[in-house]
N, C-alpha and C positions, 0 to 999 in steps of 0.2 A: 389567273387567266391572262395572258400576252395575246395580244395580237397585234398588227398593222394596220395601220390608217393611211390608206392612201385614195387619191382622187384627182380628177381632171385629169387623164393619162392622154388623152386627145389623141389617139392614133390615128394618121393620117392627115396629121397638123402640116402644113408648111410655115415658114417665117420668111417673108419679104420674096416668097418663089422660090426657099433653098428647101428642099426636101431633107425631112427630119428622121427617116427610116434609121439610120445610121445612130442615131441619137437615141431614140426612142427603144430601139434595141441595148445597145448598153445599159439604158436604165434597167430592163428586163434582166438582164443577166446581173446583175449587181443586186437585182430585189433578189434575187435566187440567191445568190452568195450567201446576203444578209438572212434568207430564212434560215440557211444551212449552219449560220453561226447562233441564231438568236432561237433558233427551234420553235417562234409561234405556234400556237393553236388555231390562231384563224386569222386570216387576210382581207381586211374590210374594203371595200373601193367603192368611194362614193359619188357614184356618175361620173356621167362624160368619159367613159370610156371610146366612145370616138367623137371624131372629129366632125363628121358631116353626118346628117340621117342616112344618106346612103353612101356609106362608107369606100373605099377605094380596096380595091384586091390585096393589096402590102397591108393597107389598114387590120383588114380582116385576118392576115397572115400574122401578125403581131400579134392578138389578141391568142390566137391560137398556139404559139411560140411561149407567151406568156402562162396559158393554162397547162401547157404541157412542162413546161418550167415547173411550174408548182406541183405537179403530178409526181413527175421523177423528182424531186429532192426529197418529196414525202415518201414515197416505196425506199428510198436512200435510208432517211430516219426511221423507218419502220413506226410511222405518227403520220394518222391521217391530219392533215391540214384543211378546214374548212374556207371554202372560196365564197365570202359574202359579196353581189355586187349589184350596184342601183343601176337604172336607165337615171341619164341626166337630160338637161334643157335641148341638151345637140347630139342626142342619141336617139335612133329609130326605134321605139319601145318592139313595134311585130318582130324585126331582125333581129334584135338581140335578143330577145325570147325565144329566136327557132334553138330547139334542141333542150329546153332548159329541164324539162322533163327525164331527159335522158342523162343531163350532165347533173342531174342534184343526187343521184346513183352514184357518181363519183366523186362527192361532198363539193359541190357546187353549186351552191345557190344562187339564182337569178332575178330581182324581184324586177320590172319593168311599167306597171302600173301601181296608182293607188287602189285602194279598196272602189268600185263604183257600181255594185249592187248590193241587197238590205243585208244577203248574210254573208258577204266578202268580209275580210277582217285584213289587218297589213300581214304581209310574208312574214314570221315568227321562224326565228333558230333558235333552239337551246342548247347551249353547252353547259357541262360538267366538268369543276374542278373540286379540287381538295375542301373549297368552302360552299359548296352548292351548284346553282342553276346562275346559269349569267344568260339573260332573254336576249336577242338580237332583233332590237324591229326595224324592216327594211321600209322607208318611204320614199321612193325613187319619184321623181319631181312631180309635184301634181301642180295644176294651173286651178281655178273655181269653176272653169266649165267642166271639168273632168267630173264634179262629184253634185251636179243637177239631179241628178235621178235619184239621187240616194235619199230618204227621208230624212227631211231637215236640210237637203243639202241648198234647197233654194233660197235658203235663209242666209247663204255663203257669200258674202260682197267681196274677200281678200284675200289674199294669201297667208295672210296670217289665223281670220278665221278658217280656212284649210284646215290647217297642219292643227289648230287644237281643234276641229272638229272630229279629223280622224283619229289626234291621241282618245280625245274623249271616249271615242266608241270602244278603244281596247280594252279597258279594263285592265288598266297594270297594276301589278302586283308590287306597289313601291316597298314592300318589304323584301324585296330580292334586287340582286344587282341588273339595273335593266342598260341597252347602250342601244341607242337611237341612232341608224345611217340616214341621214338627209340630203337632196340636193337642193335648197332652196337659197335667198336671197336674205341672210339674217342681219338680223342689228341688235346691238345690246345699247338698252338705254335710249331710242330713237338716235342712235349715232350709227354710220355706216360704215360700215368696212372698209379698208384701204383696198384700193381696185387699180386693176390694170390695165391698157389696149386693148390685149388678145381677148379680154371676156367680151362677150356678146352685149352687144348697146343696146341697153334697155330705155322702153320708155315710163319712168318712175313718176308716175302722176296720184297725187295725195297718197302714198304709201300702197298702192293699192299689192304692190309684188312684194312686200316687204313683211320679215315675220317676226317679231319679236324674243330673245330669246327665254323670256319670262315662260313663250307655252311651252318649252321641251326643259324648263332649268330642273326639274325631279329628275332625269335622269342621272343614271353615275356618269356615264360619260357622253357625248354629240359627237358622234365624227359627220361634217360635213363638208361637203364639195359647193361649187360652183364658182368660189371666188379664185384664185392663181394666185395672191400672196400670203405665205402660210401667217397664221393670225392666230391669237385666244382670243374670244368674244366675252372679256369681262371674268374669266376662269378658264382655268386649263382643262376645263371639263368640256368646253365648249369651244371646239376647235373645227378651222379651216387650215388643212395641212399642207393646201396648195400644188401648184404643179410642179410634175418632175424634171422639168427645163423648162426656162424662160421663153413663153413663145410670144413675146415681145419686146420690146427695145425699154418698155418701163418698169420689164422686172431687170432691167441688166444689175448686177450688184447681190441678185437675193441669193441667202442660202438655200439652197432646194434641198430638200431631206426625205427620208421616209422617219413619219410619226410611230413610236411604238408607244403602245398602252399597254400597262398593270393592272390587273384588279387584285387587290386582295381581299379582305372585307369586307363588307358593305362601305366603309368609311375609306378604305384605303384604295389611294391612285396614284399612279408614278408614271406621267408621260414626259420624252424623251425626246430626241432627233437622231436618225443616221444620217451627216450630214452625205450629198453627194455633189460628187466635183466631176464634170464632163470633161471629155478631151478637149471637145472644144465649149467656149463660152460664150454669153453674148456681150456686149463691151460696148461702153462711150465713149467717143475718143472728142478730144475738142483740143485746138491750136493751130498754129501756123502750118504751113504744108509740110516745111524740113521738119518742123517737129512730128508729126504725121508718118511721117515717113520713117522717122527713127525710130516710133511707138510699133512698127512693124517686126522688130526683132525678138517683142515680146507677144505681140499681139496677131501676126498673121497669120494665123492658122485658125484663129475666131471668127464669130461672127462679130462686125460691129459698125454700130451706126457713127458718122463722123460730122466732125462740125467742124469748120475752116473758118480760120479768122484773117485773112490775111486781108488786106484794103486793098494791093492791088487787083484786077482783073485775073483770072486763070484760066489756060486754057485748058476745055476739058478734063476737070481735074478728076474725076472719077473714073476715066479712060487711064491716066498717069497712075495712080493711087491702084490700081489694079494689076501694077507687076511687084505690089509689096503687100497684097493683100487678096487671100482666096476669097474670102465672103462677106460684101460689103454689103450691108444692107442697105445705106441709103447715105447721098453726101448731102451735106447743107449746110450754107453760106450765111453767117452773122459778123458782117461788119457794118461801118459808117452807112453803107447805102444800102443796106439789104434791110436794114432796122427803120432808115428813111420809108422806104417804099411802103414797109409793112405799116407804120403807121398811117402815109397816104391812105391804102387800102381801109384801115381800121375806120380814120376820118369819113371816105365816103360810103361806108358801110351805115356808120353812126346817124347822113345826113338821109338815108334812106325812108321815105314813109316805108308803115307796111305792106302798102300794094306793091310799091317797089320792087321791096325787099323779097318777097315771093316770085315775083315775076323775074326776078335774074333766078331765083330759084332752080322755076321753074323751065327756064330756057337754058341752065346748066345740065340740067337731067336731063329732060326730054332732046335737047336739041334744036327747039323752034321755042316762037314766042306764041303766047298764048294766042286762040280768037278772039273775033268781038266776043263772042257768047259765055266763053271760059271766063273774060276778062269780066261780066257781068257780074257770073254766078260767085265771082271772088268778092266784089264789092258788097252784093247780098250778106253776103258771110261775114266779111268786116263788119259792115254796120250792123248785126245781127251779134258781133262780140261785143262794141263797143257799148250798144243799149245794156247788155245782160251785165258788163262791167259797172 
């Protein structure tokens, strides 16, 4: 059994205000090539297939590009190809559900919720090869409010109780090959995954979004989404395949690939990468301006973030730096006095109480400084943390 691991496709992403259509599509046409040479049985995508809950028109036109991609190469091979795909953390579960009904008729599976009544069970695919049944269970991201109702579900404090609550309730068959799609937040060993910008800023308070991958390690293989640097979680079994282009400045460098997985036996696995190489890339670029400017014979047709080291003053350098370069995504200055200043800042940051330190906070965001009354209910607060400390 072959299939594809892919995830986090974020259509509809932008990087720094450059519109990714263009990018987003090549990868689309190039996963087609790759079916058309490697002939998978099935194409797994594990969440976040878009970018926003409610997606942008092109958004949705890519997905559509994309499935019809997969259609025609299959009538092509005369091998239906099955479309397995999760709802992620930045996906609209109602929209991506419309039609799913219609599109699992055309070997499309859509799972967009967890199980969260008594006889729901998760989305189950089974495929046939040469050595039996290979199970497919879709768990497309659940939070612990999603599964209150469920008997036993109040008992749920984390996301880690989640995910083995709802394994629990399948009843799998670990004497057959089973393959787990997750979008959640995994760690092997309480260590956490190497992470990027572009994912979504969590707030990580006593592990509570965090799942362990001790509940899903009986499976033969995990493919999961949600992180954007491709990763093994402790085994190759347990993988984040990551995104199909760098949609931020701190994956510049990574290989982006699409994952291919083997089953053969119960025992046997063979995963892989196709590695993929964009037209254009995203790039650091750091030195003097001439140097800067020479890095454009290689480099200007990317995206890339730039860092100027020169000591003297410049003027307007990203005004300059813009007739040797299409798509910059952001300049910034590290010399003698840019490193002064930042530590000034660090300094009076340091001397701040916490009422302080809230209060520029909050005059950052809102605009205004607090009132009397605001300024009260803050002190309340404080000294309500400091006793409980």
């Amino acid at each position: 059994m072959k299939f594809f691991h892919l995830s986090d496709l974020h259509f509809g992403k932008q990087l720094h205000g450059y519109d990714l259509v263009r990018e987003q599509r090549a990868f689309i046409e190039d996963t087609v090539q790759a079916v058309r040479k490697e002939q998978p049985d099935a194409v797994v995508v594990a969440g976040d297939i878009y970018d926003k809950a409610v997606p942008s028109g092109s958004a949705m036109t890519l997905l559509e590009e994309f499935l019809l991609g997969m259609d025609a190469v299959s009538e092509e091979m005369g091998k239906k190809i099955e479309m397995l795909l999760i709802a992620g953390n930045h996906d609209s579960a109602p929209r991506l559900r419309y039609g799913s009904t219609f599109l699992k008729r055309h070997h499309i599976h859509i799972a967009v919720f967890p199980p969260q009544e008594e006889e729901e069970q998760m989305q189950k695919v089974t495929l046939q090869d040469d050595f039996g049944e290979v199970n497919f269970y879709l768990l497309p991201y659940v939070s612990v409010g999603m599964l209150r109702l469920l008997p036993g579900g109040e008992n749920i404090q984390t996301a880690n109780d989640a995910v083995s609550f709802l394994i629990g309730r399948e009843e799998v068959d670990w004497t057959k090959r089973n393959v787990l799609v997750s979008h959640q937040f995994y760690m092997n060993g309480g260590k956490e995954p190497v992470q990027c910008d572009s994912e979504l800023p969590r707030l990580y308070v006593g592990g509570l979004d965090g799942v362990s991958t001790t509940a899903v390690e009986k499976f033969d293989y995990v493919a999961l989404g949600h992180i954007h640097s491709p990763q093994n979680l402790g085994t190759e079994r347990i993988r984040y395949c990551g995104t199909p282009f760098p949609y931020s400045v701190s994956e510049a460098g990574q290989d982006k690939s699409i994952t291919v997985v083997e089953l053969g036996t119960k025992e046997e696995l063979l995963v892989r990468q196709i590695l993929w190489k964009p037209e254009k890339s995203v790039c650091r670029l750091r030195g003097m301006m001439e140097e800067i400017v020479g890095d454009s014979k290689k480099h200007g047709r990317d995206y890339v973030s730039i860092t100027l080291t020169d000591e003297e003053p410049l003027d307007a350098p990203r005004d300059y730096l813009e007739h040797y370069y299409d798509s910059i995504l952001e300049v910034k200055i590290d010399n003698t006095r840019s490193r002064r200043v930042f530590e000034e800042e660090i300094m009076d940051m340091q001397e701040m109480t916490p009422f302080e330190a809230f209060a520029s906070f909050f005059e950052d965001i809102s605009g205004r400084g607090m009132t009397a009354q605001e300024e009260e209910v803050l002190k309340d607060i404080l000294e309500e943390v400091v006793l409980r400390c």
